[in-house]
Each structure stands twice: as C-alpha cells, then as structure tokens.
C-alpha positions in Angstrom: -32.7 -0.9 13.3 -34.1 -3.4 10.7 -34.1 -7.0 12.4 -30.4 -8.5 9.5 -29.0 -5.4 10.7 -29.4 -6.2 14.5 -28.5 -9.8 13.9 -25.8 -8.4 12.7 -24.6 -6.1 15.4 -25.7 -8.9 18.2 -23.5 -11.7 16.5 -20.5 -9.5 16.0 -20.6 -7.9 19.2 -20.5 -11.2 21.4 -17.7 -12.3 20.1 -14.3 -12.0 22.3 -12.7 -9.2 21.7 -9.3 -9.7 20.2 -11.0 -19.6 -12.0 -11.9 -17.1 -14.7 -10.8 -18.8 -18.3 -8.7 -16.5 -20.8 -7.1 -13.3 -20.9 -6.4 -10.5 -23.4 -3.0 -10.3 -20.5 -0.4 -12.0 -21.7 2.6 -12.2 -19.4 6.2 -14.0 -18.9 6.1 -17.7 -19.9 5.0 -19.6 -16.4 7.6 -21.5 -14.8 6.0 -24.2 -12.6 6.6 -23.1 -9.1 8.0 -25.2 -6.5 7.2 -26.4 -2.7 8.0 -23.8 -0.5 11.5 -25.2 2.2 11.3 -24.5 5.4 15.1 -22.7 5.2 12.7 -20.0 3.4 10.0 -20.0 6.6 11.5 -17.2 7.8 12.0 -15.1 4.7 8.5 -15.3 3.7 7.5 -14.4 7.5 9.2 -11.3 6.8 7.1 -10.3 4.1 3.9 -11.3 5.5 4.7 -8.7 8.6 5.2 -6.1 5.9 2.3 -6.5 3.9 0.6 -6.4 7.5 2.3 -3.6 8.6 0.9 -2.3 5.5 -2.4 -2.9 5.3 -2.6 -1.8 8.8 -1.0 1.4 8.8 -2.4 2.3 5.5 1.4 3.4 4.1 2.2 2.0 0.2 6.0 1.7 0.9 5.8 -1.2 3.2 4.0 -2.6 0.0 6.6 -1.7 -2.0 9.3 -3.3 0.6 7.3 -6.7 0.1 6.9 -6.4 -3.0 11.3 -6.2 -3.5 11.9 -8.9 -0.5 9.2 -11.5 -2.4 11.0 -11.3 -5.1 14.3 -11.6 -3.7 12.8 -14.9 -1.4 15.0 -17.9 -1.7 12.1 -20.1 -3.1 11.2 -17.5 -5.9 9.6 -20.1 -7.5 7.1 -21.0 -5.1 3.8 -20.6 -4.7 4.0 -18.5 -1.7 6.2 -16.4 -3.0 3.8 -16.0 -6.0 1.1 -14.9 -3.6 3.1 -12.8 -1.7 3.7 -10.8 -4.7 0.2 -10.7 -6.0 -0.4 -9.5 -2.6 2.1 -7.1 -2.9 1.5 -5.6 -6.0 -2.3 -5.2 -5.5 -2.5 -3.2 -2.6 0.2 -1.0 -5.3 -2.5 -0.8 -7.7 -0.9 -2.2 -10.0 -3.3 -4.4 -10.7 -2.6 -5.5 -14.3 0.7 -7.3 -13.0 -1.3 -8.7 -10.5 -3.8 -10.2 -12.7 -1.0 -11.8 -15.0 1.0 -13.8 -11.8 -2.9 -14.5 -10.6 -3.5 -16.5 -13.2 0.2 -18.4 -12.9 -0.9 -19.2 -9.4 -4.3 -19.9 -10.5 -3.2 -22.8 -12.5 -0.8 -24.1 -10.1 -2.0 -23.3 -6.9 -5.1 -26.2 -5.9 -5.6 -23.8 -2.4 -8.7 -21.2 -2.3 -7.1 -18.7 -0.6 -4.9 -18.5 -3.5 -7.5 -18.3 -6.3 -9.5 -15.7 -3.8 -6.0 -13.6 -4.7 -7.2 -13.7 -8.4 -10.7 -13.1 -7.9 -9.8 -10.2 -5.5 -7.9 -8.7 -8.7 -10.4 -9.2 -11.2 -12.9 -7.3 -9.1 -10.1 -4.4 -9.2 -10.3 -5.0 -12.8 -14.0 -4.9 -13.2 -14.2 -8.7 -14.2 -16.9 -9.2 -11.4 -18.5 -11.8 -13.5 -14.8 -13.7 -13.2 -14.7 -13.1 -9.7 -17.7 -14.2 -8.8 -17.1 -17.4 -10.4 -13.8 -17.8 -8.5 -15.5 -17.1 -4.7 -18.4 -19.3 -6.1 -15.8 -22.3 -6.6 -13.9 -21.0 -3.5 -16.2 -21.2 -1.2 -16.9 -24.8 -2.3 -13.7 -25.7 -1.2 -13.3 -24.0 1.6 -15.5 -22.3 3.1 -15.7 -19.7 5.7 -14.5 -16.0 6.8 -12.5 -15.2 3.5 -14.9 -15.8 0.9 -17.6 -15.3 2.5 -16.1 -11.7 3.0 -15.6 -11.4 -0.8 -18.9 -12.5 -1.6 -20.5 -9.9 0.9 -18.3 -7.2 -0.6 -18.8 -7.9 -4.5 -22.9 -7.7 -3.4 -22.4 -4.2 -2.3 -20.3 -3.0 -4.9 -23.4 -4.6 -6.8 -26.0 -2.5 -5.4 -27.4 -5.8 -3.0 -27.0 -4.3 0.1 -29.5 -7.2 1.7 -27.2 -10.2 0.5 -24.0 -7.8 1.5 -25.9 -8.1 5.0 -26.4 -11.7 5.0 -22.9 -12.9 3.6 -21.5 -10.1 6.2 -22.9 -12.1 8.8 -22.1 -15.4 8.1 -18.1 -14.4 7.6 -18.3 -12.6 11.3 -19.9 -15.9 12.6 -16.5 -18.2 10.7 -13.6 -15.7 11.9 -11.7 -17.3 13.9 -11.7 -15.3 17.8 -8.0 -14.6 17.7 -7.8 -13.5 13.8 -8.3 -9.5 15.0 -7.6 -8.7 11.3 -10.0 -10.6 10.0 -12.1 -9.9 12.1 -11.4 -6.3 12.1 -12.0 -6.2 8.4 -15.5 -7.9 8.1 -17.0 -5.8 10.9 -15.2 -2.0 9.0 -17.6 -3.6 6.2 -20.6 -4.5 8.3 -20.5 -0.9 9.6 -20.2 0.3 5.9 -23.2 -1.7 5.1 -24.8 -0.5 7.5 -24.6 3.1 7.1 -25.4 2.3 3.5 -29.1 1.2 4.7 -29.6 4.3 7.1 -28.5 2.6 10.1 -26.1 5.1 12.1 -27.1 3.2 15.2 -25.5 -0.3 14.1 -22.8 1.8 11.9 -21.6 3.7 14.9 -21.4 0.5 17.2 -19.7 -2.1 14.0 -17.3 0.8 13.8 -16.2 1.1 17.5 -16.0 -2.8 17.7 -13.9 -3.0 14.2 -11.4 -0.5 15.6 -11.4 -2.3 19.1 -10.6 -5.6 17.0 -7.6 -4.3 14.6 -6.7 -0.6 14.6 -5.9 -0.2 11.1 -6.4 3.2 9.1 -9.5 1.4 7.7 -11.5 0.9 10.5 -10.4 4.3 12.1 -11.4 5.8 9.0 -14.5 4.1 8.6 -15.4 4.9 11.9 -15.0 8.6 11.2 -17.6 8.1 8.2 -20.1 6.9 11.1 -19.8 9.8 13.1 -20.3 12.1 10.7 -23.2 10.1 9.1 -24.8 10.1 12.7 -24.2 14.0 13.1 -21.4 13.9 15.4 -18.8 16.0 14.2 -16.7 17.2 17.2 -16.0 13.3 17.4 -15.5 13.0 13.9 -12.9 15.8 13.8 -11.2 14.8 16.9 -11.0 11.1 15.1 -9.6 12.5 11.8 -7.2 15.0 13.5 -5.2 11.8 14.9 -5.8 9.7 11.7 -4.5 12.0 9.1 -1.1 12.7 11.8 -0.7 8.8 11.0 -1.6 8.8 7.3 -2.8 11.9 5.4 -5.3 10.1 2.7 -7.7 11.9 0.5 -10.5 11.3 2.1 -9.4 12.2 5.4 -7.9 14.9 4.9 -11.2 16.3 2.7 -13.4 15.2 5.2 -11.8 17.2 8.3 -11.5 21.0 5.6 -15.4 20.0 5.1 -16.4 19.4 8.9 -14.2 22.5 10.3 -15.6 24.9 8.1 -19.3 23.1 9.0 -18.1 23.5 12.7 -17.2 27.0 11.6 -13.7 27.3 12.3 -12.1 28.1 8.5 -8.9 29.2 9.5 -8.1 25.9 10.9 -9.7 24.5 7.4 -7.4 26.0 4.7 -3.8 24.4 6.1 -5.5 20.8 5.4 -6.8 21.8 2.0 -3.4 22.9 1.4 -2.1 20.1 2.7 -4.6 17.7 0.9 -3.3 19.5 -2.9 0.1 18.9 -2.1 -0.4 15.6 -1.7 -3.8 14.7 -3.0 -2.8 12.5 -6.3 0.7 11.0 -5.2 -1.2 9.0 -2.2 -4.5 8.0 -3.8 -5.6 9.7 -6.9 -9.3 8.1 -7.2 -10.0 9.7 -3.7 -8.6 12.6 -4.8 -10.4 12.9 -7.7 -13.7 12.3 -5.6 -12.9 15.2 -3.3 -12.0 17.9 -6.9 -15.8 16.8 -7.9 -17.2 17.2 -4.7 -15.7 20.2 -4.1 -16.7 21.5 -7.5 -13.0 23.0 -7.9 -11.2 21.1 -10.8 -13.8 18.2 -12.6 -11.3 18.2 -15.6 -8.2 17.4 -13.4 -10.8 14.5 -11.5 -11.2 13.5 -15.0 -7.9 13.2 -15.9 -6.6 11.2 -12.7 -9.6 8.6 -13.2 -8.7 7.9 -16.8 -5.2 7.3 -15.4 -7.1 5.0 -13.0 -8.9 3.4 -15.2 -5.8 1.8 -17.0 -5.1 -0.4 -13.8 -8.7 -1.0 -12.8 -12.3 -0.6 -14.2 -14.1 -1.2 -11.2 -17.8 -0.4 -10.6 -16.6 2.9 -8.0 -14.4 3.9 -10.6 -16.6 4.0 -13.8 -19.4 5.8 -11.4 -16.9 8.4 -10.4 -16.1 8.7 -14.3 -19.8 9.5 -14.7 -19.5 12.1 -12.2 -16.8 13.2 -14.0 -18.3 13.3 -17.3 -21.6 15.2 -15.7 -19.7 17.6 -14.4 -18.0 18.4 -17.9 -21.1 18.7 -19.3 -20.8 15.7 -21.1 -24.2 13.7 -20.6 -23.3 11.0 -23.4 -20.7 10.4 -22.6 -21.7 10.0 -18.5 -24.4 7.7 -19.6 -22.1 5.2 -21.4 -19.6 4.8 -17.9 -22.4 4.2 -15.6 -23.7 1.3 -18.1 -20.3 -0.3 -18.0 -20.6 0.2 -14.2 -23.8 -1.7 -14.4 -22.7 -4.4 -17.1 -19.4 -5.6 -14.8 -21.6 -7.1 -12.4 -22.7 -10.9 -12.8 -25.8 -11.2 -14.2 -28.6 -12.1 -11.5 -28.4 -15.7 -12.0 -25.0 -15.9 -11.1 -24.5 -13.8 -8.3 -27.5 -15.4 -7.2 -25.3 -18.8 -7.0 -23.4 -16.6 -4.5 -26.2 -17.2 -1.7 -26.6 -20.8 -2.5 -27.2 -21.9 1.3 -26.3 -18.2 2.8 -29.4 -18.1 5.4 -28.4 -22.0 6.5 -27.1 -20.2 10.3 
C-alpha cells in the first residue's frame, strides 16, 4: 500500500461513522433573480429531498420530478431555485441547458457552491480548462469538502492520479462528521483512486466505508468494482444481484453476465444480457455503449449512441470511448483525432498546477 494511499485509508477510516468568460450558448435573456422568502422554505426543501432521493437511488425520474417542482417554486426567480434546476437538469444530462442557467447564476450568484454548479457542467462539457478556473477561484472563497472534491476529481479524469490522492484527502479531512453524503461521495472516489493505482487493499476497505457512510447506487456500485478488481467474485455477484434489483444500470448489469459466465454458470448469464439490451441505451447510453465495445458485439451501434452523447457532453471519458469506438471500426485516423481532443480539454499544466496551490499544508 504506497504511504498517500494509507494516509488516505487511516484518515478516512477514523472518522465517525455517519467563472469561465464567454460562450458560443446563447440562452433566454437573464432576469435578475431575487432573494429567496422564507414562505418558499418549504417548497425548495421538497426539491432538495428529490434530487437526494435521486442521487441516492440512482433513478432519473426523481430528477425529472425536481426538475418540474423547481420550476413551478414560488420564488422562480431566485437563486435557489436557479440552482435547483441546474442541479436538476445535470444529473438529466442535459447538460447544455445546464450550462446556459450556470452562467445566469454565475453572474448573480457571489456563493461558491453556486459557481462549483457551473464548473461541475463545464467539466460535463469538456471545458476543463473553465472548470478548473472556477474551483481555482472557489476554493479561494470557500474552501473545503466541495471543491476540494472537484479538484481531486478533475485530476483524475486528467490522468494525475497522485494530486487526485492528495486533494481526496484533504476533502475527507473538511467533511463535516454528520454530512454522510458528502462524505459518502469523497471516500466512493478515494476507493476509485485507489484501484486506479493497484491498490485492492485500500480500494476494498474505502469502498466498505463509503457504503457504510451513504448507501447510494454509487458507492454500492463502486464497491462491486473492488471486489472484482481484488478477485472476489462470489462477493461481487452477490453485491450486483441486489444492486441491479434496485437499479438495473449498464454497468451492472454487464458486469454480473461477465462474472457468471467467469464463475461458470451461463444459464443464469443470458436473462441479464437480455435484460441489459432491453434496457441498455434508455437508462445510460455511454455505459452502454462501453459494454457493445467490450463485448465486441455491436462497435457501430457504441458509435452511434456516443455521438448522440457527445452533443450534450465532450468529456475526457467520452472522447476516449469514441476512440475505442473508432479502433474498433477500423478507423485509426479518425481514433487518433478523439483521444487528442481527450488530451487537449484538460488545463494545461500550469494551471491545473494552481489547483494544488497549498494542497500538502495538512
């Protein structure tokens, strides 16, 4: 276990257990939005427990239920409701709307959790250099657990797996003990990192504490990913049996057809890749698309749902999986040119290197 990585795991574990400028976008003229009443308070409580019931249970349509009650909120014009929208509407995918009432709040809003929103979107969007720049100015404000969360994430999807590590750690150090979500979240992403450097040790035990934190389809799934990394499948299987009865994604559901045919029980196999077509590209169509290249069975139908991905968001994952795509085609050119603008969203290393301004300070 390499000595960040055990920091890592020792921190975590002792715990109790519980503005980018200009757009090609051009939306609705911005009304200035008001000060949220308190005759709303209740309203907008509403919607928060739906976008957490959401992001818990994994399940788009209590997305789509906040999305219609923020925009039905008596204060429409506030700020919260703004974010609740942006909020809404991202964990939708529909990130392009998203970005558009981001910038609205941007320019209104003075609060960092508020500009995170946008940054979180332009990431989606593959404007990592944008994003940075926002969590940079963020986390000037105000730091702690949510940007410092951010910052560890847009490391990874930037290949620094060491500064993902380090910013990992600090955010788990700033949660608050009784914010299980948060706190949920940052250690399903220490776990990830984790596995990422070869770690199943510290992958396995970040996994089982994330889940213990906040049971959300994330961390179960996540944890599933460690057992299989580490070789234990019967666990594995026995995890994704219950997850997918509570939310059939992609990734699950290819995960358990590839570890009961390696367990050698097929029979059991072919009902979940049935299962998995049916419902494959309605649920999440990039992890779909990842399983029809794994699986070697239909790269031109993969390409075809990442295209329609792309539209919404140019991410580094996606463009990589577009290179896959393209290899698969036999289309090598064309491969090549995805996987540079994978590389080219990133921030340049001087300025994601302003990202760990002060990050080994604990």
């Amino acid at each position: 276990m390499t000595i960040a990585l055990t920091f890592l795991l020792l921190t975590t574990l002792t715990w109790p257990a519980g503005g980018a400028a200009g757009s090609e976008l051009k939306g609705p003229p911005a009304r200035k939005p008001t000060v949220t009443t308190a005759t709303s308070a209740e309203a907008i409580s509403s919607v928060e427990d739906l976008i957490r019931q959401g992001r818990m249970s994994g399940d788009p349509g209590y997305f789509r239920l906040a999305l219609r009650a923020a925009e039905r909120l008596p204060d429409t014009e506030s700020v919260t409701a703004l974010a609740l929208r942006i909020e809404s509407l991202r964990n939708l995918h529909r990130f392009g709307e998203a970005e558009i009432l981001g910038r609205q709040l941007q320019a209104y809003s003075p609060r960092a959790e508020h500009h995170v929103l946008l940054a979180d979107v332009l990431t989606e969007r593959g404007k990592l250099a944008d994003a940075a720049a926002i969590y940079q100015s963020a986390m000037a404000q105000k730091p702690g657990a949510l940007v410092y969360g951010r910052a560890a994430r847009l490391r990874y999807l930037c290949g620094d797996l060491p500064g993902a590590v380090r910013f990992n750690q600090r955010a788990v150090r700033a949660t608050h003990p009784e914010d299980l979500e948060m706190r949920g979240w940052l250690l399903t992403e220490g776990s990830t990192y984790a596995r990422a450097a070869g770690d199943h040790q510290a992958s396995l035990a970040l996994g089982h504490a994330a889940v213990a934190a906040s049971r959300s389809v994330h961390s179960r799934w996540n944890l599933v990913q460690a057992y299989e990394a580490a070789g234990r499948f019967n666990l594995a299987v026995t995890q994704l049996n219950e997850l997918v009865r509570d939310y059939p994604m992609p990734d699950a559901l290819a995960a358990l057809a590839r570890l009961l045919d390696r367990l050698g029980r097929p029979e059991e196999a072919a009902p979940v890749r049935s299962r998995l077509h049916q419902l494959g590209s309605r649920i999440d169509p990039r992890g779909f698309a990842r399983y029809l290249l794994e699986s070697g069975s239909d790269p031109a139908r993969a390409a075809e749902l990442i295209d329609a991905e792309l539209k919404q968001r140019r991410d580094p994952q996606t463009l990589r999986l577009r290179a896959e795509a393209h290899a698969a085609l036999g289309e090598p050119a064309l491969a090549t040119a995805a996987r540079l603008e994978a590389a080219s969203a990133c921030p340049t290393e001087s300025e994601i290197l302003r990202l760990s301004a002060r990050a080994d300070d604990f």
